[in-house]
N, C-alpha and C positions, 0 to 999 in steps of 0.2 A: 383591616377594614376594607373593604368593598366598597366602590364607589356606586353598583349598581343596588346597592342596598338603601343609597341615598336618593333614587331619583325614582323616576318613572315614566314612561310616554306621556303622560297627559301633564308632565312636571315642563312640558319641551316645547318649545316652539322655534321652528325653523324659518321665521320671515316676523323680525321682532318691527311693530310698525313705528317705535319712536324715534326721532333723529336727535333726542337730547340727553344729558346723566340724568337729572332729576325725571324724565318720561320714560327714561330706560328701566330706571330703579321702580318705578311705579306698576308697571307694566310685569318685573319679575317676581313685585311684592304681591301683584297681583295670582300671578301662579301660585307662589307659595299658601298665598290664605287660602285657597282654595283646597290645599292638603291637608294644614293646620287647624283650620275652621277659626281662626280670629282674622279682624278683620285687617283690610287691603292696606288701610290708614297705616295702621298702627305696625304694620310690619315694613310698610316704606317708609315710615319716622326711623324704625332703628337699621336699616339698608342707610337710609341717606345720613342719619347723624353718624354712624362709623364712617360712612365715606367725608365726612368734614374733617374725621384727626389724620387722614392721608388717605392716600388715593389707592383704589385696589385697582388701579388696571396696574398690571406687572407687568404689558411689553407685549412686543411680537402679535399683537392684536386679540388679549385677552385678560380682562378683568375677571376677578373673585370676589363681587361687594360677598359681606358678609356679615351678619348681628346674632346678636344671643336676645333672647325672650325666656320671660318664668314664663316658668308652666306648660314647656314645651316637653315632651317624651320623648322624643328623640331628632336626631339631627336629619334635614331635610333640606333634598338641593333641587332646583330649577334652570332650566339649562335653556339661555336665549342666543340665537343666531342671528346676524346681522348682513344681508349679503354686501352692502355700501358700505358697512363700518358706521363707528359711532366716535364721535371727539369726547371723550372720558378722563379727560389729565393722564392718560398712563404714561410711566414714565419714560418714554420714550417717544412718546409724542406723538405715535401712529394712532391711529382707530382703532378702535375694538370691534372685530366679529364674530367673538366667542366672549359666551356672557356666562357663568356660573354662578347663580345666587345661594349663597349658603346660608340654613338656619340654624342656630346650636342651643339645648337648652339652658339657661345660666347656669346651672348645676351641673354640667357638664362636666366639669374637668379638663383637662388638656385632650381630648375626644377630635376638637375642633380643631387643633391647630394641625393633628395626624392628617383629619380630614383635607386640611387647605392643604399642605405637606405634599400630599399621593396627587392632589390635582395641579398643584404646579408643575410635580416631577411630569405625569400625563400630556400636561398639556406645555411641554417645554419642546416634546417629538413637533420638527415642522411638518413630519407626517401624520401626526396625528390630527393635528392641528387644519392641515387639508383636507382630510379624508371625514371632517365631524363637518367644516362649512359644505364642503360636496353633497350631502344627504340634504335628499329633501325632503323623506316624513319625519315627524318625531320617534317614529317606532323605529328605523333605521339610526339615528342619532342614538337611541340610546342601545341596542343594538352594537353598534359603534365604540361606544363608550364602555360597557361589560367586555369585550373584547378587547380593547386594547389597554383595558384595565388589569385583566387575567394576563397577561405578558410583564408589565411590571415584576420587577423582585422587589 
């Protein structure tokens, strides 16, 4: 699985304007409906109700919110940059300035978990990790991302 198969420049925003979880999530539910074609609501209800059973910021200043939706076709990620950071509960207590919004369809399968899987292992490099907040368009982020995606085994 390809992570560049999950995104897209227009999936990307590199200067995310919220400074809270719940305006963060909203903000990336908002990219996603925009690919999915349902609406903004209803895809930051299932962003934020999975972030209520534990927290997806993993650390080192990056969160993976992520939910499943019927009726989705395939799995679909959003990708927000924070240059201040954002106080998200991760579990270490830093900010978050790497945001990954994941969408999966319930009929997925285990699809989703691959997915989250490759972008922890990705985004665990402190290099990588520098080199995605340094960019400043979206078309270089994801760019960025396809690349040091292709280097993974």
């Amino acid at each position: 699985m390809k992570l560049a198969n999950l995104t897209e420049p227009s999936l990307i925003t590199t200067d995310l304007k919220s400074s809270g979880k719940n305006d963060v999530l909203a903000e990336l539910g908002a990219l996603l409906s925009s690919k999915v074609a349902i609406d903004s609501k209803i895809v930051t209800r299932i962003l934020v109700e999975r972030e209520r059973l534990a927290t997806t910021g993993i650390g080192e200043g990056v969160a993976i919110p992520h939910g499943k939706l019927d009726g989705l076709e395939g799995m679909v990620a959003a990708i927000g940059l924070s240059r201040t950071g954002i106080l998200f509960d991760a579990v270490d207590g830093a900010p978050v300035h790497i945001f990954v919004a994941l969408l999966a369809p319930s009929s997925g399968g285990g699809d989703h978990l691959k997915a989250l899987g490759r972008l922890s292992k990705l985004l665990k490099s402190p290099e990588v990790r520098a080199r995605l907040v340094a960019e400043r368009s979206p078309l270089r982020v994801y760019h960025a991302l396809v690349e040091e995606d292709a280097r993974l085994i």
